[in-house]
C-alpha positions in Angstrom: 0.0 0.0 0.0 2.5 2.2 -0.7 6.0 3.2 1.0 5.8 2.5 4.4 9.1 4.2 5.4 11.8 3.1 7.6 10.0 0.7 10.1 8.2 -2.2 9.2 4.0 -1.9 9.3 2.4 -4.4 11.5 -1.2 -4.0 11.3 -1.9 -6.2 14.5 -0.1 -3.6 16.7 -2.5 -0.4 15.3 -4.4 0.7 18.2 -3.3 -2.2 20.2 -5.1 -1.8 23.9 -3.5 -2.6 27.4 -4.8 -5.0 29.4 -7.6 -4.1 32.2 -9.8 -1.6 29.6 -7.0 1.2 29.0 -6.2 1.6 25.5 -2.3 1.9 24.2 -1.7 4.4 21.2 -0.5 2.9 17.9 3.0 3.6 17.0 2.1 3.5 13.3 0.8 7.0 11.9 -2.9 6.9 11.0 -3.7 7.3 7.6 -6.6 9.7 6.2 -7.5 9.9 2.2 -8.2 13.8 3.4 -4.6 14.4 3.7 -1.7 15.0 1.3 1.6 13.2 2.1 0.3 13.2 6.2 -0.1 11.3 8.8 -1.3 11.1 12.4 0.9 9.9 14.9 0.5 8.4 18.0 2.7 8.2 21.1 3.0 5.5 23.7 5.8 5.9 25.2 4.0 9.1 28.0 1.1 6.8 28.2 2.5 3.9 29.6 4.5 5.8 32.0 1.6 7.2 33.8 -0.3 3.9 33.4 3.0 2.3 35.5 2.7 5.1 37.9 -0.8 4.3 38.5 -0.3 0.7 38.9 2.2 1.4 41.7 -0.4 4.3 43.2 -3.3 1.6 43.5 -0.9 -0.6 45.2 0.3 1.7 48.2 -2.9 3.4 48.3 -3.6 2.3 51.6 0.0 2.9 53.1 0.2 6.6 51.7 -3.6 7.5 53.1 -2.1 6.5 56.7 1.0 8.6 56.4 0.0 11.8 54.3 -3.1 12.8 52.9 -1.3 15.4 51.1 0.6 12.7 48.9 -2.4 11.7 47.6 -3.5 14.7 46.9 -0.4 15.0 45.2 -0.3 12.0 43.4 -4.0 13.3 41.6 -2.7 16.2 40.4 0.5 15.4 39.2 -1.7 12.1 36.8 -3.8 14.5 35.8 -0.8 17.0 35.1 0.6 14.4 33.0 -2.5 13.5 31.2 -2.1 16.9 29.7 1.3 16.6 29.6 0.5 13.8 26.7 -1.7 15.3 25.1 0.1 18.4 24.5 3.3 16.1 23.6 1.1 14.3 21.2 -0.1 17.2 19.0 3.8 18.5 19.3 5.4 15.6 17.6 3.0 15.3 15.6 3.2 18.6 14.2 6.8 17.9 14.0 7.1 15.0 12.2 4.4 15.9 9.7 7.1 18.8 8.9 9.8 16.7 8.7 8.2 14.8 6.2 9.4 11.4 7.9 7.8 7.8 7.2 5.0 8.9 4.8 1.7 6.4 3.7 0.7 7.1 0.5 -2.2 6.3 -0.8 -2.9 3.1 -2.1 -4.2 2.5 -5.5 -4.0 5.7 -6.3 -1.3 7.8 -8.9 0.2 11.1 -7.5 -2.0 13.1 -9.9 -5.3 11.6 -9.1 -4.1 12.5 -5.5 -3.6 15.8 -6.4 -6.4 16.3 -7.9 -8.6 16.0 -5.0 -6.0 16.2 -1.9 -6.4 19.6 0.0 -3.4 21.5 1.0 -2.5 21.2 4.0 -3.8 24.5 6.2 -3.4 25.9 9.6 -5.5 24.0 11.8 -9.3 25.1 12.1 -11.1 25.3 15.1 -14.3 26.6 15.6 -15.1 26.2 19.4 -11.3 26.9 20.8 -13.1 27.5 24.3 -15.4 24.1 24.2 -12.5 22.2 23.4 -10.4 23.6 26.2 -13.4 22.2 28.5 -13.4 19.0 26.9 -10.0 18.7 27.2 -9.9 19.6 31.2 -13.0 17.0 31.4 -11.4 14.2 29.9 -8.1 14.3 31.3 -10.5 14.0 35.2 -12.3 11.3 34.0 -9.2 9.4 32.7 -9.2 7.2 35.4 -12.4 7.5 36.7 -14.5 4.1 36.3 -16.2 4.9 32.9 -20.2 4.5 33.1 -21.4 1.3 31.0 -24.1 2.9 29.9 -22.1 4.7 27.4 -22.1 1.5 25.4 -25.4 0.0 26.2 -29.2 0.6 24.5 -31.0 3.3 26.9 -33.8 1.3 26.5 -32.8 -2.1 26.1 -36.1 -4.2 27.2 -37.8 -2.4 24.7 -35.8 -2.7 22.1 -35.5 -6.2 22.9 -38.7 -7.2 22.8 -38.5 -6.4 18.3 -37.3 -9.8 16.9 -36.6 -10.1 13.3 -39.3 -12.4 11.1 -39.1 -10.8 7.8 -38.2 -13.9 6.6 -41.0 -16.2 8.0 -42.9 -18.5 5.9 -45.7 -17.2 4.1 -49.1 -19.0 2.7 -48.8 -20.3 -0.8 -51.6 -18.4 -2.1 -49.2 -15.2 -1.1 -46.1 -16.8 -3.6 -45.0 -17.1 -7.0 -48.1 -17.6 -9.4 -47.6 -20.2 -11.9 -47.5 -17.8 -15.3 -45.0 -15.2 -14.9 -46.3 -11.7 -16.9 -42.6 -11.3 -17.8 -38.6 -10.0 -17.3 -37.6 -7.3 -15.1 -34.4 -6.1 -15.9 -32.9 -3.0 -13.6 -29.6 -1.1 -14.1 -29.0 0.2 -10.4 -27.0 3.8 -10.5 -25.1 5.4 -7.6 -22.4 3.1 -5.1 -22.8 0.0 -2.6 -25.6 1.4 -0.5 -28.3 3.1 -3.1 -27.6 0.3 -5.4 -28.9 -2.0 -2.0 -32.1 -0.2 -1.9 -32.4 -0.3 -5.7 -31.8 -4.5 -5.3 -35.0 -4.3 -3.1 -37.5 -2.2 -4.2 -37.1 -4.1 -7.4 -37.9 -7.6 -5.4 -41.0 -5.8 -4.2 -41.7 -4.5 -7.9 -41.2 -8.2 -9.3 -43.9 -9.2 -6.8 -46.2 -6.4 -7.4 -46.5 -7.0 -11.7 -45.9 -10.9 -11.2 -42.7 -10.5 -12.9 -39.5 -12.7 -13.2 -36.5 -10.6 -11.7 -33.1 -10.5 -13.7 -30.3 -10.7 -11.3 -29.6 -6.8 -10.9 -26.9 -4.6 -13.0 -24.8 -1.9 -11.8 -24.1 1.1 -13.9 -20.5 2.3 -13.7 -20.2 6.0 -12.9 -17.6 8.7 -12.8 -18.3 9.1 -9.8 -17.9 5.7 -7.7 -15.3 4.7 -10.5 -16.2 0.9 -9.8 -16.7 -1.9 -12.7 -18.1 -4.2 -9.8 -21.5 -6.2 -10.4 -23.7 -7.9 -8.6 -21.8 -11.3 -8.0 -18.8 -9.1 -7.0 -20.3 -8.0 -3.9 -23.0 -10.3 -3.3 -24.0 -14.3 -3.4 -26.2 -14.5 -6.6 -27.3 -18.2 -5.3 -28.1 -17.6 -2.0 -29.6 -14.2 -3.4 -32.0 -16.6 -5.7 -32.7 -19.5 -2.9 -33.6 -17.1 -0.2 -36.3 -15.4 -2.1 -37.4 -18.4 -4.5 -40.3 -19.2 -2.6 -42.1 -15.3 -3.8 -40.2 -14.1 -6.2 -38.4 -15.8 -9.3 -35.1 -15.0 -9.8 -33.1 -15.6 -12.5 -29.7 -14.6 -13.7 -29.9 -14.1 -17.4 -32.6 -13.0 -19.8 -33.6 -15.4 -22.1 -31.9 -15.5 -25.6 -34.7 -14.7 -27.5 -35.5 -11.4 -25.1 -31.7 -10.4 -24.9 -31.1 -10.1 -28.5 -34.0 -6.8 -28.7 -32.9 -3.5 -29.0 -35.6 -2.6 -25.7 -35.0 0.9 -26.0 -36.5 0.3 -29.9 -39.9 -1.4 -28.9 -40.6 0.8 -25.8 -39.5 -1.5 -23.6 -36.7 1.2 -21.3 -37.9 3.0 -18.1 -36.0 5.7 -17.0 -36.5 8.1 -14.6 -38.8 10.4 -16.4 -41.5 7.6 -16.9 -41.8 7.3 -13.0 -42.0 9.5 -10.3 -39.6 9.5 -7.6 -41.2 7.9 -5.2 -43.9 6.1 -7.2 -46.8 4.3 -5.8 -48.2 0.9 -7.0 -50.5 2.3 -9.0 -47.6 4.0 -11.1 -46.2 0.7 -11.8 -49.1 -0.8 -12.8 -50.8 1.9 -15.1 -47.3 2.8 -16.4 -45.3 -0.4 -16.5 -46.9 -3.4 -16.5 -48.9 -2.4 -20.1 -45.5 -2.5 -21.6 -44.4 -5.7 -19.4 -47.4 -7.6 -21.0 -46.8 -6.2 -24.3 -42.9 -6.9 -24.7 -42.2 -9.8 -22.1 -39.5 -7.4 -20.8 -39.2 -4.4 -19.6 -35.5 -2.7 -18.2 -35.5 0.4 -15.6 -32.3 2.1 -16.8 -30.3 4.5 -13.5 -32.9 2.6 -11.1 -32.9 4.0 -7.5 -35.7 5.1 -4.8 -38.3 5.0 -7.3 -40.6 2.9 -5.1 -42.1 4.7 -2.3 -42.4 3.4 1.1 -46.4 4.1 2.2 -48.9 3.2 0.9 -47.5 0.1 0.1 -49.1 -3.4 0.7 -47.4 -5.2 3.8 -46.2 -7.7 2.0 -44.2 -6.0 0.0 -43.1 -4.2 2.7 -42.0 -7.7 4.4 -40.3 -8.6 1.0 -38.2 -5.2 1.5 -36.9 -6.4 4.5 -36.9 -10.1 3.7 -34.1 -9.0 0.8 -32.1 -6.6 2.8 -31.7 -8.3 6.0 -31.6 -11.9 4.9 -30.8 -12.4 1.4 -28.2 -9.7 0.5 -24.7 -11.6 1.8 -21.3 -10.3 0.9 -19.3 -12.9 -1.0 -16.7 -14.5 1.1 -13.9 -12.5 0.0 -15.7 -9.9 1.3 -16.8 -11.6 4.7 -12.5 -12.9 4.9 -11.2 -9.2 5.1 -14.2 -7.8 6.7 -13.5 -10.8 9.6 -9.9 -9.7 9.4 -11.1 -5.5 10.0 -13.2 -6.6 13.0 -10.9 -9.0 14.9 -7.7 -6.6 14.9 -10.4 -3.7 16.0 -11.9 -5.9 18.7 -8.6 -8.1 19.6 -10.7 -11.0 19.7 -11.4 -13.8 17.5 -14.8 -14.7 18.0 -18.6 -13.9 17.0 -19.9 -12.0 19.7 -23.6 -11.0 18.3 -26.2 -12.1 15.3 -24.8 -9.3 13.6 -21.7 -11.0 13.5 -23.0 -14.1 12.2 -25.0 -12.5 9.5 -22.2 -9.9 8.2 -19.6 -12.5 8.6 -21.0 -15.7 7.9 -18.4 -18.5 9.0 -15.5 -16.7 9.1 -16.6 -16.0 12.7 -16.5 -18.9 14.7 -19.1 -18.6 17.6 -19.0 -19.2 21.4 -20.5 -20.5 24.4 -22.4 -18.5 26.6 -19.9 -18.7 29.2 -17.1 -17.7 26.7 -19.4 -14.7 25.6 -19.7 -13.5 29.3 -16.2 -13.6 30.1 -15.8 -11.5 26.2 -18.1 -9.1 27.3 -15.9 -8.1 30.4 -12.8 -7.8 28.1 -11.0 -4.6 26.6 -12.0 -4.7 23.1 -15.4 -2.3 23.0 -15.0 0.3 20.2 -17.2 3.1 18.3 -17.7 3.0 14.8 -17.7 7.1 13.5 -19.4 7.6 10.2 -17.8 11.4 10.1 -19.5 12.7 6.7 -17.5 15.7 5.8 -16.2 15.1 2.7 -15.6 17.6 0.2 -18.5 17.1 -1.8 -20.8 17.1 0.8 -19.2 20.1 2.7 -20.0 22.4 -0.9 -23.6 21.7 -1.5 -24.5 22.4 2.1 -23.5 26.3 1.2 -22.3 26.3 4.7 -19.5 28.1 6.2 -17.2 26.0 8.3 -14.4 28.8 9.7 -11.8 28.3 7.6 -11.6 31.7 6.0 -11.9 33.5 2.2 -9.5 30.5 1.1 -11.8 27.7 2.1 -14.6 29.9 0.9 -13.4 30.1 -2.8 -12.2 26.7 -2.7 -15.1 25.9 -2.1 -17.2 27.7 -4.4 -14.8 26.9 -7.5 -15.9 23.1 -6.6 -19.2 23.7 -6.8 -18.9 25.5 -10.2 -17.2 22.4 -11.1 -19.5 19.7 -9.9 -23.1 21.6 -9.2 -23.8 23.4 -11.8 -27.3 23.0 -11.7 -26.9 24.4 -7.9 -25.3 27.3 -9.0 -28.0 28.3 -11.6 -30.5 27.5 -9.1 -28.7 30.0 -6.6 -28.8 33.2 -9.4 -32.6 32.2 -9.9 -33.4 32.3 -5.7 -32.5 34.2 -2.6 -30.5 31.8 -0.5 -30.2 31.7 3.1 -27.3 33.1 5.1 -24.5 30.9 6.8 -25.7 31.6 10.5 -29.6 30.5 9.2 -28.1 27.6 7.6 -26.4 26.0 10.4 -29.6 27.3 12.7 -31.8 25.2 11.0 -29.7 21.8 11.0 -28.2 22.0 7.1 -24.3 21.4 7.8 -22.6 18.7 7.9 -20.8 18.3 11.3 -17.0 19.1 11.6 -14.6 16.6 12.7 -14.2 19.5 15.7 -18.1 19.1 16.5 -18.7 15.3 16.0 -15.9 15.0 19.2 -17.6 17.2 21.7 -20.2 15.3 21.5 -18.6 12.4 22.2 -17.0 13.9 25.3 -20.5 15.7 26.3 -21.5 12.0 26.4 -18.7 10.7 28.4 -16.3 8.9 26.0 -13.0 8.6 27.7 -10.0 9.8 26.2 -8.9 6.8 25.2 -11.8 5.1 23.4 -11.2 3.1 20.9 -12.5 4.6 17.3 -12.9 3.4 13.8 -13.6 6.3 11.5 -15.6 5.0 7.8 -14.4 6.5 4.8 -11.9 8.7 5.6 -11.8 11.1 2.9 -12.1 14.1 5.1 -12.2 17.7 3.8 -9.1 19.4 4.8 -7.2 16.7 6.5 -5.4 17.2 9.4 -6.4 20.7 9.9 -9.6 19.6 10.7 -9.0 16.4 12.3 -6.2 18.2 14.9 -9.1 19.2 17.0 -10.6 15.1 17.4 -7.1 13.6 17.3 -6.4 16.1 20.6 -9.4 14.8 22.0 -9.3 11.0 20.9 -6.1 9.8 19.3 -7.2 5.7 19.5 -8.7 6.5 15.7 -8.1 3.7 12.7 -9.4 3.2 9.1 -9.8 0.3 7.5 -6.0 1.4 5.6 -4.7 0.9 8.6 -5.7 -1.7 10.5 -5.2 -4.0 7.1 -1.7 -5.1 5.3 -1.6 -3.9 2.0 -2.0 -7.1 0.5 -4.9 -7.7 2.2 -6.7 -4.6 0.8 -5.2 -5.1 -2.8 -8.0 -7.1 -4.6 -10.2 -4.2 -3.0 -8.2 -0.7 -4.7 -9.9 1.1 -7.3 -13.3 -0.9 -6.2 -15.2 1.4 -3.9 -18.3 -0.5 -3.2 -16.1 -3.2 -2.0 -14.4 -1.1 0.2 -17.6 1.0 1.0 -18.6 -2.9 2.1 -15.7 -3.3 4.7 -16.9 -0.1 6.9 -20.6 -1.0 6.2 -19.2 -4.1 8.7 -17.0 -2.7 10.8 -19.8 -0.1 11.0 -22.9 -2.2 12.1 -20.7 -4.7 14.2 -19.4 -1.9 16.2 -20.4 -2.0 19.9 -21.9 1.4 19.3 -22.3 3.1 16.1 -22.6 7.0 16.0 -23.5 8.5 12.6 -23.2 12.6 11.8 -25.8 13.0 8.9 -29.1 11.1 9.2 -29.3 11.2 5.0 -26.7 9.1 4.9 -27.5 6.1 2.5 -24.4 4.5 4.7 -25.7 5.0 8.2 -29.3 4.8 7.8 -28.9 1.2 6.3 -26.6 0.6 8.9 -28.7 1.7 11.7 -31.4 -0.6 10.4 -29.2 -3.3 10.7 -28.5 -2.5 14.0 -31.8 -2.0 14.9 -32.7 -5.3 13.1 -30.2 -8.0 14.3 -29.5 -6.0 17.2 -31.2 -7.5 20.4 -31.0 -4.3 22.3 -27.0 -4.3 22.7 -26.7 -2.3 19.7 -26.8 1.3 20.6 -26.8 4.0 17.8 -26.0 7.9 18.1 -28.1 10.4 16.2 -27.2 13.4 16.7 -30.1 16.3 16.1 -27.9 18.8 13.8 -30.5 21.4 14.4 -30.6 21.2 18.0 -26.8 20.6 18.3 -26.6 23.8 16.3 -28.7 25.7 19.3 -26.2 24.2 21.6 -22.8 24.6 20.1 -23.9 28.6 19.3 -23.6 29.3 23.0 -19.8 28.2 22.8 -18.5 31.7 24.5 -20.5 31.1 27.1 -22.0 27.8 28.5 -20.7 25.7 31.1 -19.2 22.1 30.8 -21.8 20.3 32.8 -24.6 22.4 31.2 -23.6 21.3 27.7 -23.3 17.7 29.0 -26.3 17.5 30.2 -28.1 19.1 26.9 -25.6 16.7 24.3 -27.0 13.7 26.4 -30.7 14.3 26.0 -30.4 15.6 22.6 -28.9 11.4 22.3 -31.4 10.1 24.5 -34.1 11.7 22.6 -32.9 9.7 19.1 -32.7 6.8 20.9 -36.6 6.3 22.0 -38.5 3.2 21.0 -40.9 3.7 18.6 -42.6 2.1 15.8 -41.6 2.9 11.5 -43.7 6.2 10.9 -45.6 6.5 7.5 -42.8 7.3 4.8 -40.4 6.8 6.6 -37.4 3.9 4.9 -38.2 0.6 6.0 -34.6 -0.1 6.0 -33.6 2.5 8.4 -36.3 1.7 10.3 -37.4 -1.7 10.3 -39.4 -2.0 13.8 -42.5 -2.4 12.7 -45.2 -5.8 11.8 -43.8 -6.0 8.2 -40.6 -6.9 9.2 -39.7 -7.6 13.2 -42.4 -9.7 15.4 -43.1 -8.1 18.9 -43.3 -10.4 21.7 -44.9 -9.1 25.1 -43.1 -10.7 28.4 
């Protein structure tokens, strides 16, 4: 993956954590597709100094309260002095040895021009909330070795959530199944990358039910933008895809000669997206669609996406939603291998631990007693999965301003000339709101800066373990200072694998989009910055889904976060706490799917889980 510099890479020792719950820092720099010729560096040497000393404290602890109360007093302060004291060292070297230009990770797969070509310089750090951060800072290093409350990592309300089991896939009468005469081929050309092409996969299950249609195993357009040749057998089983649904919808994998030879486009037989709403109903498809389907024997829905709205919609349907997302979509094995491989060095252990495991994984897993799992549960391997989305693109159509000055401002603005063009004719032809309104009403994306006080207004220790999905953050390390000071234990996916082990996967970004979608929804608690997300809203359905209650989620309400964050000159430490905790609590209440809302973000409801009452 690159030049590796002086010292030999050993993935197994990224992030490695000490025994008894305290996390060690990696010695290898942490790599982020935001940055140009950067790393992040961690130090260990501070950290295991002041672990020592505490070992040694905790041992005369008794003595030294019967000699000298003042020694213990002592003995706080100067921990805590050198909790700082690491911290501050941290940033220092790293700063330094980013200058130096020392042991550099390029990035893989990639040619120095195409990293150019979307790279940002590297800037001055940016910091938004200098005097929230110096409060976060002061908080952690108190709680450092404080016992850390479990709730952090458990569901709020986990009896409730409990009570949900999955049944998408229960068996169904036979009148309800395949009818005998099939009124044709559906054929679907899925646009965008891993995640919209999933929904795509679904809604045209439920389609193939609705118009009593044979379903062609589904193609993936290639785009400019995702830059990956990758079809469906690439990322997913085709036969298990085809045995798992058999019993409602037919499934093949080619058309039939006699279909495939027609020029479909020449006998009326395309769909595209200006024959269907975005959206559509049932009725659509039927007064549109199935006329032609009858007609022609085939019809093929070119750039298919979310063109199959969720209500009103027929519960079975709905069920056959879920039924394809949660139980018929596996990753081939290659993918389940590395993705086993990404979880095991996060987690140090070797085992399946929960149904998402098994289901993600498959057998590269192997599971455990529920004595094994008890004594698991107690060990030092818990870690949050971050799905930070501020990536260029995302950070110029919010229209947001994000403190980094004129600079970022016409950087910013000469992307979106380059990539939005329809945004920026839409913007001559309206009045647009101001920066302040923008963030006021919940439309930015949250900063690398933001998405950590929240995690310390919840109570993550400074050492938590983090694996951060995607990576390609918008201005690199001057934005990511701000969470590295805060919470250095962070690793991607480039990291924690060997090069070899993610070369089949370069230049194929669903596949890699596949590895975080695991490490993601196997994560002991998963906290997502952009609800829109195609990434985490399907994996927060999964979680929700295979979860059992012992999969906690973070939403974050931008809007109210927003209210919050704009009292930054003023607000205490414990006040914002306590607001950053309810604002969490409040996205984590029970409560059934609402109508239109995604039935694979939110799957608890009678078309998909079965509630039992205890």
């Amino acid at each position: 993956m690159g030049k590796q510099g002086s010292k030999e890479y050993d993935p197994s020792n990224v992030g490695r954590r000490m025994s008894g719950g305290d996390y060690s820092l990696s010695s290898k720099m942490l790599w982020l597709h935001g940055l140009k010729n950067h790393d992040f560096h961690v130090l260990r040497n501070d950290s295991m100094k002041y672990s020592s000393c505490k070992g040694s404290f905790v041992g005369k602890k008794h003595l030294w309260l019967r000699k000298d109360v003042k020694s213990v007093v002592f003995v706080f302060v100067l921990m805590s002095f050198l909790i700082l004291l690491d911290s501050f060292l941290v940033s220092f070297f790293d700063s330094m040895i980013l200058q130096n230009g020392s042991t550099v990770r390029k990035s893989p797969g990639l040619k120095e021009e195409e990293r150019d070509a979307y790279f940002m310089k590297e800037k001055s750090p940016v910091q938004m909330y200098d005097r929230l951060l110096k409060l976060a800072s002061i908080s952690l290093a108190k709680k450092e070795f404080k016992q850390e409350s479990s709730t952090l990592w458990e569901e709020p309300n986990r009896s409730q959530v409990a009570a949900w089991k999955p049944c998408a896939d229960r068996k169904v009468p036979k009148s309800l199944g395949i009818y005998k005469k099939s009124n044709g081929y559906i054929l679907i050309s899925a646009n965008g990358g891993l995640n919209q092409q999933r929904v795509a996969i679904c809604n045209a299950v439920a389609v193939a039910s609705l118009l009593n249609a044979t379903l062609v195993i589904p193609r993936f357009l290639y785009s400019n933008v995702w830059n990956d040749p990758s079809q469906f057998g690439d990322i997913y089983q085709e036969e298990y895809f085809i045995d798992v649904m058999k019993d409602e919808v037919d499934i093949v994998k080619e058309l039939p000669s006699h279909l495939a030879s027609l020029d479909l486009e020449a006998i009326g037989s395309l769909i595209t997206d200006a024959d269907l709403v975005k959206e559509a109903k049932p009725t659509d498809y039927v007064r549109t669609v199935l006329p032609i389907l009858l007609k022609n024997g085939v019809v093929h829905f070119l750039g298919y996406g979310n063109r199959l709205g969720f209500d009103p919609l027929p519960s079975e349907l709905q069920r056959l939603r879920c039924k394809c997302n949660f139980h018929a979509l596996k990753f081939v094995p290659e993918i389940q291998h590395v993705g086993s491989l990404l979880v095991r060095r996060i987690r140090k252990y070797d085992a399946a631990l929960s149904m998402l495991d098994k289901q993600l994984l498959g057998n590269f897993m192997h599971s455990i007693d529920s004595k094994q799992h008890a004594a698991a549960a107690r060990g030092p391997f818990k870690y949050l999965a971050l799905h930070l989305r501020f990536e260029i693109d995302m950070v110029a159509y919010s229209l947001c301003d994000f403190g980094g000055g004129e600079g970022e401002r016409n950087e910013l603005q000469a992307y979106r000339e380059i990539h939005f063009p329809l945004l920026i004719e839409r913007l001559k032809n309206s009045k647009s709101l101001s920066h302040s309104e923008l963030r006021k009403l919940g439309k930015c994306p949250l900063t690398p800066e933001e998405s950590a006080l929240v995690l310390a207004g919840l109570g993550f220790k400074h050492r938590t373990y983090i694996y951060l999905a995607g990576s390609q953050i918008y201005g690199g390390n001057s934005r990511m200072n701000s969470f590295t000071n805060l919470y250095p234990n962070l690793v991607t996916k480039e990291i924690l694998l060997t090069p070899r082990e993610l070369a089949p996967f370069q230049n194929f970004s669903s596949k890699l989009a596949a590895l975080d979608f695991i490490a993601c929804a196997t994560a002991d608690v998963f906290a997502m910055t952009d609800s829109g997300s195609q990434l985490s809203s399907l994996v927060s359905g999964f979680r929700t889904y295979y979860g059992g209650g012992s999969a906690p989620t973070l939403r974050p309400n931008k809007k109210r976060l927003a209210a919050i964050l704009s009292e930054n000159s003023t607000i205490g430490w414990n006040s914002f706490e306590d607001r950053v905790k309810k604002m969490i609590e409040e996205g984590q209440r029970v409560h059934v799917r609402r109508f239109g809302r995604s039935i694979y973000r939110q799957p608890r409801c009678p078309q998909c889980m079965c509630k039992s009452y205890l």
